[in-house]
N, CA, C and O atoms as a GROMACS GRO file, in nm:
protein
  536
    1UNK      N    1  18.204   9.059   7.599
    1UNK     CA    2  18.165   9.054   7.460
    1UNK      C    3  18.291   9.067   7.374
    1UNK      O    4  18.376   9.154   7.398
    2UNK      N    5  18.304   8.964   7.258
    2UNK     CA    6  18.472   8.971   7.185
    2UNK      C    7  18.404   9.137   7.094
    2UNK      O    8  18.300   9.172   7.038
    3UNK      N    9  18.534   9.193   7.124
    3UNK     CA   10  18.583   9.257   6.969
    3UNK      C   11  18.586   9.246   6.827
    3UNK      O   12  18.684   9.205   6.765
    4UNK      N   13  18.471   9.284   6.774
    4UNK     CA   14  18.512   9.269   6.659
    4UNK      C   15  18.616   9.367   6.581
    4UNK      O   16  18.627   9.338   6.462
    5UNK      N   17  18.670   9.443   6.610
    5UNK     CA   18  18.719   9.525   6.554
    5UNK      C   19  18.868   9.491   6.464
    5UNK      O   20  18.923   9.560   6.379
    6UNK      N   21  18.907   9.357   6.519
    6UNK     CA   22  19.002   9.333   6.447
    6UNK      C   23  18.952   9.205   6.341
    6UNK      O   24  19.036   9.151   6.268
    7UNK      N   25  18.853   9.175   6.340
    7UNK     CA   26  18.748   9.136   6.213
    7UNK      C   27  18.825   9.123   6.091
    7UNK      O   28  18.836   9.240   6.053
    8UNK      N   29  18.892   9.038   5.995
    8UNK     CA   30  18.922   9.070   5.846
    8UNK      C   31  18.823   9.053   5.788
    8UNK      O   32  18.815   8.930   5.786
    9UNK      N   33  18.736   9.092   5.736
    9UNK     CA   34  18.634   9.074   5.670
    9UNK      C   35  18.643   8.971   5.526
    9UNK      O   36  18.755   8.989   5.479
   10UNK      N   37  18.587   8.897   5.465
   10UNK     CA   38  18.612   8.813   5.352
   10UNK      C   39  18.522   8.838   5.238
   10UNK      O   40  18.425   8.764   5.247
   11UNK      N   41  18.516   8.916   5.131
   11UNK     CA   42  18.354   8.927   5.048
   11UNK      C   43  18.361   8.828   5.003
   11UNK      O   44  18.251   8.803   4.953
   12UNK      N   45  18.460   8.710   4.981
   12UNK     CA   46  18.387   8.642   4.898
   12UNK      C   47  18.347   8.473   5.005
   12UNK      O   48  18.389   8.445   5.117
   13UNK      N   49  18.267   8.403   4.927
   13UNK     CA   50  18.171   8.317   5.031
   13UNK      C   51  18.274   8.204   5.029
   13UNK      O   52  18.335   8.185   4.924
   14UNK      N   53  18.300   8.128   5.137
   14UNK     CA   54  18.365   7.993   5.193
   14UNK      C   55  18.316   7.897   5.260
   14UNK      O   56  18.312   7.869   5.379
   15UNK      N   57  18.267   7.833   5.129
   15UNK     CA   58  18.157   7.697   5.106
   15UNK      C   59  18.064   7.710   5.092
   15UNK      O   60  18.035   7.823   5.132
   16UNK      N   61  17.963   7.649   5.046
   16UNK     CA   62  17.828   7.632   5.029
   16UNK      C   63  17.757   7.696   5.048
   16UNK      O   64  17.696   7.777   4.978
   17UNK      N   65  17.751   7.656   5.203
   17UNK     CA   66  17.651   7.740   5.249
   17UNK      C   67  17.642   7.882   5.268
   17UNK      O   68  17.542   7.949   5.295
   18UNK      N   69  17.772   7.922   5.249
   18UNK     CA   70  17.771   8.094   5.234
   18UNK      C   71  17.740   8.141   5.114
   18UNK      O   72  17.724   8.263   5.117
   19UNK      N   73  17.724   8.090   5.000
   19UNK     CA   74  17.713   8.100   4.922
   19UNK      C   75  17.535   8.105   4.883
   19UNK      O   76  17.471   8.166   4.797
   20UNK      N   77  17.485   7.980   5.028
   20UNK     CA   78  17.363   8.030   5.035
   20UNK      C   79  17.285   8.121   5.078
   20UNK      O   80  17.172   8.160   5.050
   21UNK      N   81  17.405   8.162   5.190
   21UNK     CA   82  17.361   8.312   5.275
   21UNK      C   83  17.363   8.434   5.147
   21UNK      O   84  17.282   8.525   5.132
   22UNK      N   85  17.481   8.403   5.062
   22UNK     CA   86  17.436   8.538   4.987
   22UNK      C   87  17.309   8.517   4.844
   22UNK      O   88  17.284   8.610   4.767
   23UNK      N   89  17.258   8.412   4.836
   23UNK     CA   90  17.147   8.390   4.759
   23UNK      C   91  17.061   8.459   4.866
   23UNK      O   92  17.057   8.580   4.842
   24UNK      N   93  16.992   8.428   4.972
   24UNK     CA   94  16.923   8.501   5.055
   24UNK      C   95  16.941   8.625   5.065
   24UNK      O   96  16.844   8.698   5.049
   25UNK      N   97  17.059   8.677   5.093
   25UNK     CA   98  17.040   8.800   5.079
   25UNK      C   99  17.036   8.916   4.942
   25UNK      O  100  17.026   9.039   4.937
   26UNK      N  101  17.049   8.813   4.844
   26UNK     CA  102  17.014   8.893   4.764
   26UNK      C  103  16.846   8.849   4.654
   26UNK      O  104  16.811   8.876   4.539
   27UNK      N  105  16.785   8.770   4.771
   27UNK     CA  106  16.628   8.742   4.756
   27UNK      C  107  16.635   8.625   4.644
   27UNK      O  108  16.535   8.593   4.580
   28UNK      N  109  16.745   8.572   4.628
   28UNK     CA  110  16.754   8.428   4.526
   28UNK      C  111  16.697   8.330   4.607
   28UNK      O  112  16.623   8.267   4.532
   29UNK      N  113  16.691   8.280   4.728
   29UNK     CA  114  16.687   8.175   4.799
   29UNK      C  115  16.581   8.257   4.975
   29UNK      O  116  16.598   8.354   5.049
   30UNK      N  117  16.464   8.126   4.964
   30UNK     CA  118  16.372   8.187   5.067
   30UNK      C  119  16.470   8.178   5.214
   30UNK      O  120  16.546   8.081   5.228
   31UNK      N  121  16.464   8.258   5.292
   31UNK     CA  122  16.524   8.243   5.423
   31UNK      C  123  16.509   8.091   5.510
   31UNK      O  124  16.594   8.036   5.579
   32UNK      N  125  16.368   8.047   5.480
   32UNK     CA  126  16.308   7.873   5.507
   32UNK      C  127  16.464   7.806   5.494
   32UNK      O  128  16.544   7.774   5.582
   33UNK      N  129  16.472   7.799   5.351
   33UNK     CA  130  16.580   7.698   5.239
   33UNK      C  131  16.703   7.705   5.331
   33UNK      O  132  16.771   7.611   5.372
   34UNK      N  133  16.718   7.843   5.357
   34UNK     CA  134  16.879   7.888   5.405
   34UNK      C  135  16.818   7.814   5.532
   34UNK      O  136  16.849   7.697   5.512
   35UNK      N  137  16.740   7.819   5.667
   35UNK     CA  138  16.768   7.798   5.727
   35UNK      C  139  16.767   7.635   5.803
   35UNK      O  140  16.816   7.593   5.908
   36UNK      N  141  16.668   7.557   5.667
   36UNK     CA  142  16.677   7.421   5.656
   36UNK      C  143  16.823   7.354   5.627
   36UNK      O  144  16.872   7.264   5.696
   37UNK      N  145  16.898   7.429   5.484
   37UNK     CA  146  17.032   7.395   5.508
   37UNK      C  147  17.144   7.427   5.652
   37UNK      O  148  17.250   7.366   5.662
   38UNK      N  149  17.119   7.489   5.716
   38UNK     CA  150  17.194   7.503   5.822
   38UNK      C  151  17.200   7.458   5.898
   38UNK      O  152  17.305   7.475   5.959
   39UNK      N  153  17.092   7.361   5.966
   39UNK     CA  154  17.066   7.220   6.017
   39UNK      C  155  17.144   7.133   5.968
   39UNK      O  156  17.206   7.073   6.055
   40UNK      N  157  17.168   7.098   5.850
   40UNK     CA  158  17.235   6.979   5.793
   40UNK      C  159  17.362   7.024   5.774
   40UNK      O  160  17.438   6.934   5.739
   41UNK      N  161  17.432   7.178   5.788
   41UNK     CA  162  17.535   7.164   5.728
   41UNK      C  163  17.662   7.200   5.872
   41UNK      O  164  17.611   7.262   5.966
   42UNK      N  165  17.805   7.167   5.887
   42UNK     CA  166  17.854   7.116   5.959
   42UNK      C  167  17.889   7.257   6.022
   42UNK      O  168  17.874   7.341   5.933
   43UNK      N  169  17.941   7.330   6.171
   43UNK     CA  170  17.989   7.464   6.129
   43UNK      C  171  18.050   7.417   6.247
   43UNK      O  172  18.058   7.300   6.286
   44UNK      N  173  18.107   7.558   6.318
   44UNK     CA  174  18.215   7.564   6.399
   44UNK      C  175  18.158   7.628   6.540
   44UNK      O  176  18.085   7.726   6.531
   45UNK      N  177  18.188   7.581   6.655
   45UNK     CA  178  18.104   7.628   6.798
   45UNK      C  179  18.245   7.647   6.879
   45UNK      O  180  18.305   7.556   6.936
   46UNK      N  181  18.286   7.783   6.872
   46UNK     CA  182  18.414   7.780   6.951
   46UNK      C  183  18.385   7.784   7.099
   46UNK      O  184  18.276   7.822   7.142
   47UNK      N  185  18.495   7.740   7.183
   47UNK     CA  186  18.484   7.740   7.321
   47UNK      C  187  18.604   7.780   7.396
   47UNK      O  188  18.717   7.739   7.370
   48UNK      N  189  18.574   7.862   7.491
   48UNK     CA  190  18.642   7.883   7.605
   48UNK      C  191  18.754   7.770   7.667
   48UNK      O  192  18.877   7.769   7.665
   49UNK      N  193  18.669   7.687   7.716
   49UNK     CA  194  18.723   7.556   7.712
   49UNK      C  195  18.732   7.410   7.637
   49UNK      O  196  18.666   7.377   7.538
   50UNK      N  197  18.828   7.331   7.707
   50UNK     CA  198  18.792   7.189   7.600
   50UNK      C  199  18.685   7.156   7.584
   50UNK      O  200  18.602   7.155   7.674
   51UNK      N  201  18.653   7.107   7.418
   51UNK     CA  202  18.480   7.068   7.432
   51UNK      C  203  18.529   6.935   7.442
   51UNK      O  204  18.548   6.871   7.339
   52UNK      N  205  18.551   6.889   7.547
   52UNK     CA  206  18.555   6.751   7.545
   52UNK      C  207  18.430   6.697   7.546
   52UNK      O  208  18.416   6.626   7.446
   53UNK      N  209  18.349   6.699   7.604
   53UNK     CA  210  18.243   6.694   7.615
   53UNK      C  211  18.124   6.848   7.562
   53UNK      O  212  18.161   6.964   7.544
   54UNK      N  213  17.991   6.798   7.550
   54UNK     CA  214  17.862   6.902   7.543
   54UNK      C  215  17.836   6.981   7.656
   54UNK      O  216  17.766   7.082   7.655
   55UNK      N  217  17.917   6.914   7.789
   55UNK     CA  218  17.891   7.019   7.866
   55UNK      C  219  17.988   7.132   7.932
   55UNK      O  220  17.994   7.229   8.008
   56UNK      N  221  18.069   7.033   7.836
   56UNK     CA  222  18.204   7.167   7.860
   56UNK      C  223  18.188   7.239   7.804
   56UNK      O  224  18.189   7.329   7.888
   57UNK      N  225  18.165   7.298   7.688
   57UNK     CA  226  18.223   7.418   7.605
   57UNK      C  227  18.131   7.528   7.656
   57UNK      O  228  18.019   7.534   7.706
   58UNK      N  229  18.228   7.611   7.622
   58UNK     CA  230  18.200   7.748   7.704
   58UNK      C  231  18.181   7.863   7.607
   58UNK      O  232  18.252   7.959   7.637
   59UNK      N  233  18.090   7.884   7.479
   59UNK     CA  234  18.074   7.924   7.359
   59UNK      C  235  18.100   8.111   7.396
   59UNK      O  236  18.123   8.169   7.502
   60UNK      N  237  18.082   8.170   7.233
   60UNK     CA  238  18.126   8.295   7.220
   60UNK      C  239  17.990   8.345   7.268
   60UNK      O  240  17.908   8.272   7.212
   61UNK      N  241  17.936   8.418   7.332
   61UNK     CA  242  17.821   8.483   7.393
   61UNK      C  243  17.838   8.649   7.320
   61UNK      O  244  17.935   8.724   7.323
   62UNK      N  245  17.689   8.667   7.251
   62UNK     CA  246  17.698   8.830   7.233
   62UNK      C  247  17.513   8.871   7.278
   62UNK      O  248  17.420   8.796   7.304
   63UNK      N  249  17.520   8.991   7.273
   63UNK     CA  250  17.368   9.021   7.328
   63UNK      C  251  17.265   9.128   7.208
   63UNK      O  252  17.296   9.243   7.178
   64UNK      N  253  17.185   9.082   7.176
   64UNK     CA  254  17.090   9.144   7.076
   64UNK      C  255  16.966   9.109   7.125
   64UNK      O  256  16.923   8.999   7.160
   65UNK      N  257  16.895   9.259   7.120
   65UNK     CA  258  16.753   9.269   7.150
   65UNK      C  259  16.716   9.208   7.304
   65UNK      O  260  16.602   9.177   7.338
   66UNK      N  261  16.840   9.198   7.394
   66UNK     CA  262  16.829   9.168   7.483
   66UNK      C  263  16.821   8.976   7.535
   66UNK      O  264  16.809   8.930   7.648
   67UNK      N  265  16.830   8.914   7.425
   67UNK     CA  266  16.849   8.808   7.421
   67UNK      C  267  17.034   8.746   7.418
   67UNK      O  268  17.118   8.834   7.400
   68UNK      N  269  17.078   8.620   7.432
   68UNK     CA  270  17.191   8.606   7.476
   68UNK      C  271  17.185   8.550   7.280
   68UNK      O  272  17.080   8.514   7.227
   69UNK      N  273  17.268   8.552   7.235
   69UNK     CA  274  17.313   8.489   7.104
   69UNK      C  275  17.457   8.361   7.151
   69UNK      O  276  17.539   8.379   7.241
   70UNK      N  277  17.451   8.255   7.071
   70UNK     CA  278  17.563   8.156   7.062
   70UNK      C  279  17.639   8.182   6.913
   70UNK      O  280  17.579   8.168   6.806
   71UNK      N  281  17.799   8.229   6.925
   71UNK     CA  282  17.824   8.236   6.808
   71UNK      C  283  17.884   8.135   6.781
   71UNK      O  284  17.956   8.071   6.857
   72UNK      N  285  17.856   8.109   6.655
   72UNK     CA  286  17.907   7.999   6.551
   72UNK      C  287  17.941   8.035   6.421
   72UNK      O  288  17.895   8.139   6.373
   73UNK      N  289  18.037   7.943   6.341
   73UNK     CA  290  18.081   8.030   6.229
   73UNK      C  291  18.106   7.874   6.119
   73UNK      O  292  18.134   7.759   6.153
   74UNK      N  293  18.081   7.934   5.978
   74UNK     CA  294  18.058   7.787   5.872
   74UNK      C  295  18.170   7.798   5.811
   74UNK      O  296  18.159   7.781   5.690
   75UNK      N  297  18.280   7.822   5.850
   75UNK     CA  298  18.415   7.847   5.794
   75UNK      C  299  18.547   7.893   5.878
   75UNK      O  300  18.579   8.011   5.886
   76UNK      N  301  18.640   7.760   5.954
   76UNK     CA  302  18.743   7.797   6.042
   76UNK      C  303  18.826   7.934   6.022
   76UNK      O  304  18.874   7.990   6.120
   77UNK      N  305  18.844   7.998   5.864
   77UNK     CA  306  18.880   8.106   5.860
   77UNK      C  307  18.847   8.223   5.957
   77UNK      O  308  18.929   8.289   6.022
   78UNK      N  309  18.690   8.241   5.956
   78UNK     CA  310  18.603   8.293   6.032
   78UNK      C  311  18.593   8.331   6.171
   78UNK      O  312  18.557   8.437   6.222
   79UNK      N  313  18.649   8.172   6.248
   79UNK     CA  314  18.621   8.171   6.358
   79UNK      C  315  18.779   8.254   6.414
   79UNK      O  316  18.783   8.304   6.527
   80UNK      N  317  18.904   8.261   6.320
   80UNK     CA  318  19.021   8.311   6.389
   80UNK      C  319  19.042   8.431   6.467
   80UNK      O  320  19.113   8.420   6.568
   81UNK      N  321  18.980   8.571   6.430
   81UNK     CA  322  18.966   8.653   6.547
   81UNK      C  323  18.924   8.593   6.677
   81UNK      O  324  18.891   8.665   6.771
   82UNK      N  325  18.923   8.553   6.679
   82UNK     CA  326  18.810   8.470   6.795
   82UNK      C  327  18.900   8.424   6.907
   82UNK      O  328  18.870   8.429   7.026
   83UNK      N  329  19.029   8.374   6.850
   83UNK     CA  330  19.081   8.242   6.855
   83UNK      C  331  19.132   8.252   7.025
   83UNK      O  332  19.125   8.168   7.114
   84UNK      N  333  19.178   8.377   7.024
   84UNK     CA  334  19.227   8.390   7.172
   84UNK      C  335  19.148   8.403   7.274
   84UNK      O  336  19.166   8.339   7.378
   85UNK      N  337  19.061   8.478   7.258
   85UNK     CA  338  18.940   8.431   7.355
   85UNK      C  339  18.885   8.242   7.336
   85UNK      O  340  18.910   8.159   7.424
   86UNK      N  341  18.821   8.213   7.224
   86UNK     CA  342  18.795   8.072   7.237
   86UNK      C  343  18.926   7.957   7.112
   86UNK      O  344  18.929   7.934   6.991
   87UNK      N  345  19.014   7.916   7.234
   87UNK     CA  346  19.088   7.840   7.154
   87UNK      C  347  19.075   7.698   7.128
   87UNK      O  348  19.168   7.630   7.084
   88UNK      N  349  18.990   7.666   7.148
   88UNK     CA  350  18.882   7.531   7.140
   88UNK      C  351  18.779   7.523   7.071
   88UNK      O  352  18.696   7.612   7.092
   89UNK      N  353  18.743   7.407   6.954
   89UNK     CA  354  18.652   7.448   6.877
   89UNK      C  355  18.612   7.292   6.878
   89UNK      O  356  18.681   7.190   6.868
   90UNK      N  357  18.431   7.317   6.901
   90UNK     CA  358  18.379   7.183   6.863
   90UNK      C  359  18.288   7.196   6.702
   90UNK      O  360  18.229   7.301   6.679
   91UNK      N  361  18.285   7.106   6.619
   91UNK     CA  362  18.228   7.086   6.520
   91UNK      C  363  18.108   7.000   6.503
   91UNK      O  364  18.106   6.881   6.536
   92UNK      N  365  17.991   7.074   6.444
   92UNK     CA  366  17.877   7.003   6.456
   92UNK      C  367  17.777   7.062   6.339
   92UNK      O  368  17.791   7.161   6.267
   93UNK      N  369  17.637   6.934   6.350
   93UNK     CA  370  17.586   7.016   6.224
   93UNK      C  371  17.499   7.124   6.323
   93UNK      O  372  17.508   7.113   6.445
   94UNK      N  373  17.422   7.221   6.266
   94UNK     CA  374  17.346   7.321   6.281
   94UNK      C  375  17.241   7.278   6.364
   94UNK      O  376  17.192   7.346   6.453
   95UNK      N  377  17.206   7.161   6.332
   95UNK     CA  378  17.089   7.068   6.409
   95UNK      C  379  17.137   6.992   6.559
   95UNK      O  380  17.070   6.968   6.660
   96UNK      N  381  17.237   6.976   6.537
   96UNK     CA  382  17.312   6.928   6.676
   96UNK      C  383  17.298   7.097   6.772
   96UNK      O  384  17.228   7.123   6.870
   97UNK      N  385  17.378   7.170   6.705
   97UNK     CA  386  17.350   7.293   6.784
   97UNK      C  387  17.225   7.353   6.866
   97UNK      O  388  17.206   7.397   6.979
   98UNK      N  389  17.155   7.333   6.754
   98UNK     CA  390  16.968   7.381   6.798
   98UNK      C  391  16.902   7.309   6.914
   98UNK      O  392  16.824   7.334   7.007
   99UNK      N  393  16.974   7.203   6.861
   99UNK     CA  394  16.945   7.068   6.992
   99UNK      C  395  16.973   7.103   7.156
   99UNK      O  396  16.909   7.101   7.261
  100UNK      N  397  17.104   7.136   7.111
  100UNK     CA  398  17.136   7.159   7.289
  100UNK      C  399  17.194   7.296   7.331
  100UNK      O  400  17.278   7.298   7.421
  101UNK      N  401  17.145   7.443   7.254
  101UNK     CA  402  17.158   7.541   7.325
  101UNK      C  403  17.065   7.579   7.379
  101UNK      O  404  16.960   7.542   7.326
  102UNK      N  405  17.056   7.644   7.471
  102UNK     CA  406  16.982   7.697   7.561
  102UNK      C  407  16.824   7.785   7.507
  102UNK      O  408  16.838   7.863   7.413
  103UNK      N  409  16.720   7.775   7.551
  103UNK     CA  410  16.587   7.749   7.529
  103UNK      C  411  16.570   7.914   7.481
  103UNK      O  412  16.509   7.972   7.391
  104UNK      N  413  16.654   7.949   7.586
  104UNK     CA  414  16.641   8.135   7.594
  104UNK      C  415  16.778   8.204   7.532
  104UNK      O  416  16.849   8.289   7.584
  105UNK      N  417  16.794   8.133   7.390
  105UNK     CA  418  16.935   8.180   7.335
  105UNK      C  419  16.938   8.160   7.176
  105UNK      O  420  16.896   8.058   7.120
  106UNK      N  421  16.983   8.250   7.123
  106UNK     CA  422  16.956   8.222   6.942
  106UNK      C  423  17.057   8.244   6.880
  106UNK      O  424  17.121   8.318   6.954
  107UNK      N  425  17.109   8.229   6.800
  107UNK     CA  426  17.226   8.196   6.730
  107UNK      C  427  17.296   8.335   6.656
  107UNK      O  428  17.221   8.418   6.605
  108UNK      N  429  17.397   8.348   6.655
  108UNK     CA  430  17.478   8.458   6.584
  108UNK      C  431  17.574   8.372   6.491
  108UNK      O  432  17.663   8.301   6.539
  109UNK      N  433  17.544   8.384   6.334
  109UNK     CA  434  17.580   8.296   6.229
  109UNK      C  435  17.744   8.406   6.200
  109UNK      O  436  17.737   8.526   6.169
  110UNK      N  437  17.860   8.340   6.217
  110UNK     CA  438  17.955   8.405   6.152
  110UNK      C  439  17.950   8.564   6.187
  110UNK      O  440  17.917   8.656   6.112
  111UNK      N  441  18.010   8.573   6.380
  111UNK     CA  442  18.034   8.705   6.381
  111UNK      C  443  18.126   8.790   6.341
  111UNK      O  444  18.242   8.751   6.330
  112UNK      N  445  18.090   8.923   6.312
  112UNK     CA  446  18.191   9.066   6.282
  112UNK      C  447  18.212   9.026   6.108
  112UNK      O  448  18.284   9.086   6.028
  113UNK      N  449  18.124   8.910   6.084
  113UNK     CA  450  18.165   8.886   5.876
  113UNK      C  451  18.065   8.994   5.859
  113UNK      O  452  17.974   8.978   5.941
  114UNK      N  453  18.046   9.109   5.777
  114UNK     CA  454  17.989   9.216   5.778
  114UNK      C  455  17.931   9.144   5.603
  114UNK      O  456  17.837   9.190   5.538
  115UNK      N  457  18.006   9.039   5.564
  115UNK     CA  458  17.900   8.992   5.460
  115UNK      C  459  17.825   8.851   5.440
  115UNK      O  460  17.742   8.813   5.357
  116UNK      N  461  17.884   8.792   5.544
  116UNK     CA  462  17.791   8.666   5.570
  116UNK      C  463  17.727   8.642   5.700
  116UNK      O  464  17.667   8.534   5.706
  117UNK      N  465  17.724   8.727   5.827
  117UNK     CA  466  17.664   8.711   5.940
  117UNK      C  467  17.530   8.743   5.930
  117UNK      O  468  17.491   8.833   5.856
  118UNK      N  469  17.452   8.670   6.005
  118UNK     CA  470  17.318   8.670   6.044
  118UNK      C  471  17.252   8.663   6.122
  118UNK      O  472  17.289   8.552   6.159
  119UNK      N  473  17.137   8.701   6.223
  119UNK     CA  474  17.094   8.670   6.342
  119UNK      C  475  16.992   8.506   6.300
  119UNK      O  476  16.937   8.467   6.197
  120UNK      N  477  17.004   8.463   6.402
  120UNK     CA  478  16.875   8.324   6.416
  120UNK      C  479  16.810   8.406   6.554
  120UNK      O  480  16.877   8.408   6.657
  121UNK      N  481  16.693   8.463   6.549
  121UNK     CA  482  16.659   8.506   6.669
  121UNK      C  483  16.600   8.376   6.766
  121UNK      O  484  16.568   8.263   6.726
  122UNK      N  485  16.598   8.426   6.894
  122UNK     CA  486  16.527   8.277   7.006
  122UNK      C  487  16.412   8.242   6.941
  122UNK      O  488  16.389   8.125   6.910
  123UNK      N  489  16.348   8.322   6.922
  123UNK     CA  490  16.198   8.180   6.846
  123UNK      C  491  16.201   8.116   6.700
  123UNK      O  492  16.142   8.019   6.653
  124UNK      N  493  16.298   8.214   6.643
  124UNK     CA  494  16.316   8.141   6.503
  124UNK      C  495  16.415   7.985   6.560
  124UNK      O  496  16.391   7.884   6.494
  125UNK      N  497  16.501   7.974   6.656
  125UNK     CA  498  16.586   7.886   6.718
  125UNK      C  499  16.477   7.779   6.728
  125UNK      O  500  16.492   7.668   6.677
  126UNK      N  501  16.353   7.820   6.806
  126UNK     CA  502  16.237   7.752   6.836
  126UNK      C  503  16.206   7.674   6.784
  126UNK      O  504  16.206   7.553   6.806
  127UNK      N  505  16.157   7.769   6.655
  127UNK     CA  506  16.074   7.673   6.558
  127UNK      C  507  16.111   7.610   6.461
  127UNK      O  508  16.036   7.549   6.384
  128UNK      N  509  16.266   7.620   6.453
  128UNK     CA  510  16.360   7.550   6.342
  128UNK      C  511  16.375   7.390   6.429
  128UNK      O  512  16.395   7.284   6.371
  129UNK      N  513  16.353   7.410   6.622
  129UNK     CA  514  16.326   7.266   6.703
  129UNK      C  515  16.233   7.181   6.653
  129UNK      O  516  16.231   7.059   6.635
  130UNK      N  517  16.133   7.298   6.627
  130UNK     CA  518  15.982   7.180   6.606
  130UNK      C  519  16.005   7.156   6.433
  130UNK      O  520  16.015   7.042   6.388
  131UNK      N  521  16.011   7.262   6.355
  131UNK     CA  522  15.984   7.222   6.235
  131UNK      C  523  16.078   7.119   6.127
  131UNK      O  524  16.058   7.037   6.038
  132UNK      N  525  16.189   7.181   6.200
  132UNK     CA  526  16.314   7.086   6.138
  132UNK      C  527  16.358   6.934   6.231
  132UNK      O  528  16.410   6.836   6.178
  133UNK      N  529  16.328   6.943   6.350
  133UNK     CA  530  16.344   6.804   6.412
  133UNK      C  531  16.458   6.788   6.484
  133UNK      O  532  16.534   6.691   6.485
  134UNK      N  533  16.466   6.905   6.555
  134UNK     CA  534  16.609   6.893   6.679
  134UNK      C  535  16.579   6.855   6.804
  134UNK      O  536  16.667   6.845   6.889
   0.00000   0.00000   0.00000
């Protein structure tokens, strides 16, 4: 599991869509909205190895509620603690992601950002498949 401890934290939002994370969290914007834009919008899937391919990359893995999380982050700033553990980064939208992670795995939005991270738990992962069209 990476360290967050050397984390720089950022308060203020970098791009859009963080900007939509903090409408949500401060009850401006329904969680739906936020999580319909995150499908469409482009973010960062670091890897272990070359993503040369979808079946290479070897993503940031953390564990909540006993489920495996995929971290991803909507701003390369973000992903730099990271960097030495995953120095490979594939880029995709949110919907590409949903598409092809694992059935029994849910998303960790922008880890150790203590003001823009979020969980996608496994069935919310689910039903963002069926409802949004991954």
């Amino acid at each position: 599991m990476p360290d967050e401890s050397s984390v720089v934290p950022s308060p203020e939002p970098l791009g859009l869509f963080e900007t939509a994370i903090r409408e949500t969290q401060r009850g401006m914007l329904p969680i739906t909205e936020l999580l319909r834009a995150f499908m469409d919008t482009e973010v960062i899937l670091p890897s272990a190895a070359p993503a040369e391919r979808l079946q290479t990359i070897e993503p940031l893995l953390w564990q909540h509620d006993g489920a495996s999380l995929v971290g991803v982050f909507t701003h390369p700033d973000r992903a730099l603690p990271y960097a030495d553990l995953t120095p490979h980064i594939a880029m995709m939208t949110g919907r590409k992601i949903v598409s092809i992670i694992s059935k029994d795995a849910g998303l960790l939005v922008n880890p150790g950002s203590e003001d823009f991270s979020f969980v996608i738990p496994t069935v919310a992962v689910e039903s963002m498949r069926k409802e949004f069209g991954a």
